[in-house]
C-alpha positions as CSV (number, residue, x, y, z in Angstrom):
1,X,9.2,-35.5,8.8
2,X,7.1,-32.8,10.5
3,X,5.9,-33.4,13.9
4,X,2.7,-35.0,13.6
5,X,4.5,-37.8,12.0
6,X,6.8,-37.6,14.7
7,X,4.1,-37.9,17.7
8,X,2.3,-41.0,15.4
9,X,6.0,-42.9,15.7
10,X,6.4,-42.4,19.8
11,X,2.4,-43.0,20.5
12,X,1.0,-45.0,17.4
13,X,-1.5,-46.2,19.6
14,X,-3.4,-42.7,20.3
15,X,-6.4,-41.4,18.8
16,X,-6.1,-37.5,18.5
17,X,-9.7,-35.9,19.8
18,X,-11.3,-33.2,17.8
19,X,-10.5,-30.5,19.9
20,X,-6.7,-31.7,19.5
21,X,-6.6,-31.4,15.9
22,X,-5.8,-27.3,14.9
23,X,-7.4,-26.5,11.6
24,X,-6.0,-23.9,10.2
25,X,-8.4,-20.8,9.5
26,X,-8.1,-18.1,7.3
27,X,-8.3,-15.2,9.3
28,X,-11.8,-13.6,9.0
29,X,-12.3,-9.8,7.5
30,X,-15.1,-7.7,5.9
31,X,-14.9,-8.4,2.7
32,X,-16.1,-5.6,0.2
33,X,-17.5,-5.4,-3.3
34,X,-14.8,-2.5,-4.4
35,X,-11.4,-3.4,-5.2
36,X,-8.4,-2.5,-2.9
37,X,-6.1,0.2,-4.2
38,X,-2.6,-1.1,-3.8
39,X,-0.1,2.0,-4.9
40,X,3.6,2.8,-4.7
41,X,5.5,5.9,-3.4
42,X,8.3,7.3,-2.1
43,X,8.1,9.1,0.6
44,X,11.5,11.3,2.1
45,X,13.0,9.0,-0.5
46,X,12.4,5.9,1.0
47,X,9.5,2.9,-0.9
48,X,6.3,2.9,0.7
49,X,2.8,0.7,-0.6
50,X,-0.1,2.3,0.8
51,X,-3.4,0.3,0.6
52,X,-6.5,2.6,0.3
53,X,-9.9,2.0,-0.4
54,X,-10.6,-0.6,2.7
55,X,-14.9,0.2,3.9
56,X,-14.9,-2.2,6.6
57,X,-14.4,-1.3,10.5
58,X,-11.6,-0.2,12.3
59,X,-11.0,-3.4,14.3
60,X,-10.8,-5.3,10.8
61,X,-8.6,-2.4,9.4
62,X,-6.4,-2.7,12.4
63,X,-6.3,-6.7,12.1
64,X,-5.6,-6.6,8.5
65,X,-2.7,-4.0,9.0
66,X,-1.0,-6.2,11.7
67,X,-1.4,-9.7,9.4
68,X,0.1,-7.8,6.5
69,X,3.0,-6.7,8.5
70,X,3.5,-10.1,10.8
71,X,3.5,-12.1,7.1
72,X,6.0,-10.1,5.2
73,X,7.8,-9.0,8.7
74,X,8.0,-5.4,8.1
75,X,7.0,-1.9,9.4
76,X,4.0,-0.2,8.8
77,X,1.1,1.8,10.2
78,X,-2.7,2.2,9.7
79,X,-3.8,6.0,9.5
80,X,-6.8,8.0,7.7
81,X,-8.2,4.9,6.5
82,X,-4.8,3.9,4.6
83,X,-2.6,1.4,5.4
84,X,1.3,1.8,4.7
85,X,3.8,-0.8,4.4
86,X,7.1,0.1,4.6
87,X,8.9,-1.2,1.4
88,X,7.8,-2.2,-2.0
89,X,5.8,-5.1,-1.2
90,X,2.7,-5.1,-4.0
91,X,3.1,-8.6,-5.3
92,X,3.7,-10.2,-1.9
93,X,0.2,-8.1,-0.6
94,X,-1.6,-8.8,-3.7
95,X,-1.3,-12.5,-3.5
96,X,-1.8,-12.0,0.5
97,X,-5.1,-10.2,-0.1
98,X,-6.4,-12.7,-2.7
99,X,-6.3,-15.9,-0.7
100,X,-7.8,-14.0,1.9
101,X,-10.6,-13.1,-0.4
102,X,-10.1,-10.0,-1.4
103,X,-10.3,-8.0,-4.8
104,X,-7.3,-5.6,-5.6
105,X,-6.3,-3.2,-7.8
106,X,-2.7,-1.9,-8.7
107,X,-1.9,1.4,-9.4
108,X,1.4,2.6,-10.9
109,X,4.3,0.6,-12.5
């Protein structure tokens, strides 16, 4: 029972307004034509994905680097137009990417 059903048990006689009722968004990026490169290294022997090939602004670069770290709940950075993710994460940020809209590419194994 999640807590909408629980607030319809204690007050089943109110009427939720409009502006009440959260709809949940999809956060909004620049979406591009090109494909997103989504690679993985090692870097001083630690797992790295870097994303690369991201043409919109840096707001939106800066946005979609701390969604991707907030959802998988990891480090990373945005720098030179890349964004690195600490960790082997490619599936997790594919999938991420593609329900936000987003085409992506993966390079390597």
């Amino acid at each position: 029972m999640d807590l909408q059903d629980q607030l319809k048990n204690l007050f089943p006689d109110h009427v939720p307004d409009e502006n009440e009722v959260s709809k949940t968004d999809k956060p909004k990026y620049w979406l591009q034509d090109s494909p997103i490169i989504c690679k993985y290294e090692k870097r001083k022997g630690k797992p790295v994905t870097i994303l690369e090939g991201y043409t919109g602004s840096d707001a939106d670069f800066k946005k979609l680097t701390k969604d991707l770290k907030s959802y998988l709940s990891v480090g990373g950075s945005y720098k030179n137009d890349f964004i690195i993710i600490q960790g082997d994460y490619r599936d997790k940020i594919m999938t991420f990417l593609k329900e936000n809209g987003f085409s992506t590419k993966r390079v390597g194994g």
